[in-house]
N, C-alpha and C positions, 0 to 999 in steps of 0.2 A: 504494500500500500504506500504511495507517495502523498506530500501534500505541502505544500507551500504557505499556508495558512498564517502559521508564525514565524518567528525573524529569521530561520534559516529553511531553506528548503533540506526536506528529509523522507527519508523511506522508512518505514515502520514492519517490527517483524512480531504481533500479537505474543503476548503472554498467555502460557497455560492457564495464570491467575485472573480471577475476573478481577480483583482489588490488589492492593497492597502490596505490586508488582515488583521487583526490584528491577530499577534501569539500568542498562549495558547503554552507553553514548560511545558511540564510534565517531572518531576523526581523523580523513581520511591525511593521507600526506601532497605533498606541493605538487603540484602541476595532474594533479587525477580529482577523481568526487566523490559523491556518496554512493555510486553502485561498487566502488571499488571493495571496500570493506567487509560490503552484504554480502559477498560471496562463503565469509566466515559463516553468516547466521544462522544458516541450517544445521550448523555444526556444534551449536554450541550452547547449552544449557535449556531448556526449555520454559523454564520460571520466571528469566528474565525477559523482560520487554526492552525489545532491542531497538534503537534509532540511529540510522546513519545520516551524517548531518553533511550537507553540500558549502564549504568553505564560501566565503561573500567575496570574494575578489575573483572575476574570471581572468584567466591567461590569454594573451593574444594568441598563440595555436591551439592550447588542447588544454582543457582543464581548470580550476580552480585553486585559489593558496588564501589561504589564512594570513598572512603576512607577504610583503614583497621584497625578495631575495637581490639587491642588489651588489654589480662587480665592480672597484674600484680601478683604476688606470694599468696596474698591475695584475690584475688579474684575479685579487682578493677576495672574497664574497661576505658579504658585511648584513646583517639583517635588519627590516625596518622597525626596532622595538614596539615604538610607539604604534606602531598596526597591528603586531600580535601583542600588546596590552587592549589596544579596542577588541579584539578579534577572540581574548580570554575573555574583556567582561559581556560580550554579544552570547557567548557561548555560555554562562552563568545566567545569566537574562532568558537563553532560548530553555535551559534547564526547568528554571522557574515557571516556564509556558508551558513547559510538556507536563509538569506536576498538576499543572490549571487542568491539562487537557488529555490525560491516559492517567488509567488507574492503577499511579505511581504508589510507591512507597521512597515520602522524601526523606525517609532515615536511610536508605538504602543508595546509593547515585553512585554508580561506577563509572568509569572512563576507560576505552581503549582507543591508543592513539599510535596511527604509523607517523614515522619521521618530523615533520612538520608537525604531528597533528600530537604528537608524544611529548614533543618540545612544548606546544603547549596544555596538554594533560597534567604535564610536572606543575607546570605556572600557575594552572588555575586549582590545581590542589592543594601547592604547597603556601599559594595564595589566602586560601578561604577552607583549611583542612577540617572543619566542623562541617561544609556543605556537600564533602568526597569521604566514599569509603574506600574504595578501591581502586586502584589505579592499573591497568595495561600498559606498559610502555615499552611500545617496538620501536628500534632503530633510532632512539634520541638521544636528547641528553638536557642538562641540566642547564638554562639561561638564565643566572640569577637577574640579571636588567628584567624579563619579566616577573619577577614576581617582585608582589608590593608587601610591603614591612619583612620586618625580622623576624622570619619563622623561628629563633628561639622565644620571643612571644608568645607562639601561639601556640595551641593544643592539638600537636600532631602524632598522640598516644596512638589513637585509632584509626588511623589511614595505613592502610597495607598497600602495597607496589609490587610489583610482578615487574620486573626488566628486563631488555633480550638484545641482543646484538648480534650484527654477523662479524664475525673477527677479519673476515675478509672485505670490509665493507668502504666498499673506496667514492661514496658520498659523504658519510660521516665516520670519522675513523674512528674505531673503538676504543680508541686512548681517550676521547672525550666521553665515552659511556662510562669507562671506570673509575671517571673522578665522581659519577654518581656519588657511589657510596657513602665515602665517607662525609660527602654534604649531608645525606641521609640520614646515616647513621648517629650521625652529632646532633642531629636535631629529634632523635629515640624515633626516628619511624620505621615500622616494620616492614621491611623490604631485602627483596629476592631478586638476583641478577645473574643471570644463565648467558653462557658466549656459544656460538655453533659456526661451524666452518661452511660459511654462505657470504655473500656479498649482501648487499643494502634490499634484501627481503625476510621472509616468514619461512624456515625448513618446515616439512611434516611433523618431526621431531617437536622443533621450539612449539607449535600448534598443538601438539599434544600435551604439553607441558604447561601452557597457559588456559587451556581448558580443564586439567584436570587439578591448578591451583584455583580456579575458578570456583570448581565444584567444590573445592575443601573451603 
């Protein structure tokens, strides 16, 4: 089911639960959209009510980004903060919609995010960690410029993280995934970070892996 309705266009995959659903929010990564993602769905829990969300910035050839990826005169690639801090609070806002409008359980709001969409799953969780429980993060890593205040402030006891990389990953190199942790770590959240010898995708393996931390 698609529907455009509220601030971001999304496809919807029905809960087993008539009520008190738990949400799975899929974000998709740079330059693809929301059918990208849904290809998981059928795969993967059946209690959760799942939404894949279509990024607000379209690409001149193909696709959509949450944020715009600019290159400097050398060749650098630099990101536009200030569009993935709108593009975190759009995505907190569209959450807020979907509680209006499916029969959510707002104790429950998970997040799975490929690449772009991971970079900012971290942000808006580690952002507002009373409004996430669980976090998916394929292929990112950690941009402190987006997120807003001092997560040692704030109460991030119960947000769980699921991480995954590909060690061969020559978009984002896995030396930046492994500084995750100990930003993680230091700030007590409970978090799980797996490496699989794959370039900047999803193995079967890591898929098994995130589905069956899902379940526990």
């Amino acid at each position: 089911m698609t529907t455009a309705n509220l601030s971001l266009t999304h496809i919807v995959r029905p809960s087993s639960l008539s009520q008190k659903a738990p949400l799975l929010l899929l974000l998709h990564g740079y330059g693809s959209d929301e059918n990208d993602l849904f290809s998981f769905a059928s795969e993967l829990p059946e209690e959760f009510l799942i939404v894949s969300a279509k990024a607000p910035y379209p690409l001149q050839l193909y696709g959509n980004a949450w944020y715009a990826i600019n290159f400097d005169g050398n060749g650098g690639k630099f990101n536009d903060t200030n569009q993935a801090i709108e593009s975190r609070e759009l995505i907190l806002k569209f959450i807020e919609e979907l509680i209006q409008a499916y029969p959510i359980d707002e104790n429950n709001i998970n997040l799975l995010g490929f690449s772009q969409g991971a970079i900012l799953s971290y942000a808006l969780s580690l952002t507002y960690p009373e409004k996430i429980k669980r976090v998916v993060a394929l292929s990112g890593y950690i941009d402190p410029e987006m997120i807003s205040g001092n997560p040692e402030d704030k109460n991030t006891e119960n947000l769980k993280i699921y991480a995954s990389h590909g060690s061969l990953d020559q978009v984002i190199p896995v030396s930046w995934a492994r500084k995750n942790k100990d930003y993680l770590t230091s700030f007590g959240v409970n978090f799980v970070y797996e490496e699989f010898p794959v370039g900047h995708g999803v193995s079967p393996q890591n898929f098994f892996n995130l589905k069956r931390w899902l379940n526990e």
